[in-house]
C-alpha positions in Angstrom: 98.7 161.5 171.6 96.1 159.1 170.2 97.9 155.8 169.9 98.5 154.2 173.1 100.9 150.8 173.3 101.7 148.5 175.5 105.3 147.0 174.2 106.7 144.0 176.3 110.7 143.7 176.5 113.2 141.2 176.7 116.3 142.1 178.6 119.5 140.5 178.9 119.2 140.0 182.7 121.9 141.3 184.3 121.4 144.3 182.6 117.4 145.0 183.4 117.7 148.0 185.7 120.8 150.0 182.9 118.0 149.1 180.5 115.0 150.6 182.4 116.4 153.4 183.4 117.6 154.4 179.8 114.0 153.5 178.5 112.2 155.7 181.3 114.0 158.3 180.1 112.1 158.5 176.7 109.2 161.5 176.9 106.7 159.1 175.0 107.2 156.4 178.0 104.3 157.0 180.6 104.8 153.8 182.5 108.0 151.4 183.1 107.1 148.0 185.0 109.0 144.8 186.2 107.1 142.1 185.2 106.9 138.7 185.4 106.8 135.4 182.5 108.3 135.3 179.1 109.3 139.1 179.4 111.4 141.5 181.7 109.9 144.9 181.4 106.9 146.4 180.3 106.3 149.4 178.6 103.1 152.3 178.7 103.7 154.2 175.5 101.7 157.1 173.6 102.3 158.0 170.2 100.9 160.6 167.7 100.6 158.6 165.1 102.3 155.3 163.7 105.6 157.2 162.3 106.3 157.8 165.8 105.5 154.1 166.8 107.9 152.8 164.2 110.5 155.0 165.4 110.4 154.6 169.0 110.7 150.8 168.4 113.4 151.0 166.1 115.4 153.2 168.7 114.8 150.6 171.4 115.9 147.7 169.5 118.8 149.1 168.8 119.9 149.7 172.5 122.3 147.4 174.2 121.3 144.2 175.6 117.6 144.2 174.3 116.6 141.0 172.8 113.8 141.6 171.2 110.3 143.3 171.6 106.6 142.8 171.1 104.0 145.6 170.5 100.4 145.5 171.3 98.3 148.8 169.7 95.4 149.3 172.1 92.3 149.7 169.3 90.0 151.4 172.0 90.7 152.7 175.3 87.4 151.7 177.8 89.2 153.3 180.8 92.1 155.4 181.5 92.7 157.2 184.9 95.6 157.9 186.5 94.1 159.1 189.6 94.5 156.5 192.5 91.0 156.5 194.8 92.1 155.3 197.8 
């Protein structure tokens, strides 16, 4: 899983948690986040390659009470560890 992306979605509010929970359920999603500003959720997704991308966001835009989307394909990954040091 090469292609990591960071895709930002807009939610019809009184639907966010319906939504979240339907989009956590996807095996490429590695991370689902509340956020705050122009967006509701935020997404940590890995991909093979760009098929798969296309896919994934075509099958999220068509769920319910998803307004739109906006993908950002990291180019280069400095760090990635999902170990907490405490």
């Amino acid at each position: 899983f090469d292609l990591t992306a960071l895709i930002l979605v807009q939610v019809e509010g009184q639907f966010l948690v319906d939504v979240e929970k339907a989009l956590a359920q996807y095996p490429e999603v590695h991370g689902v986040y509340d956020i705050t500003g122009e967006f509701d959720i935020g997404l940590l997704v890995k991909f093979r390659d760009r098929a798969s991308l296309n896919a994934f966001i075509k099958s999220v835009l068509r769920m319910p009470h998803i307004k739109r989307t906006v993908t950002n394909v990291a180019l280069n990954v400095v760090k990635e560890d999902p170990r907490l040091k405490l």
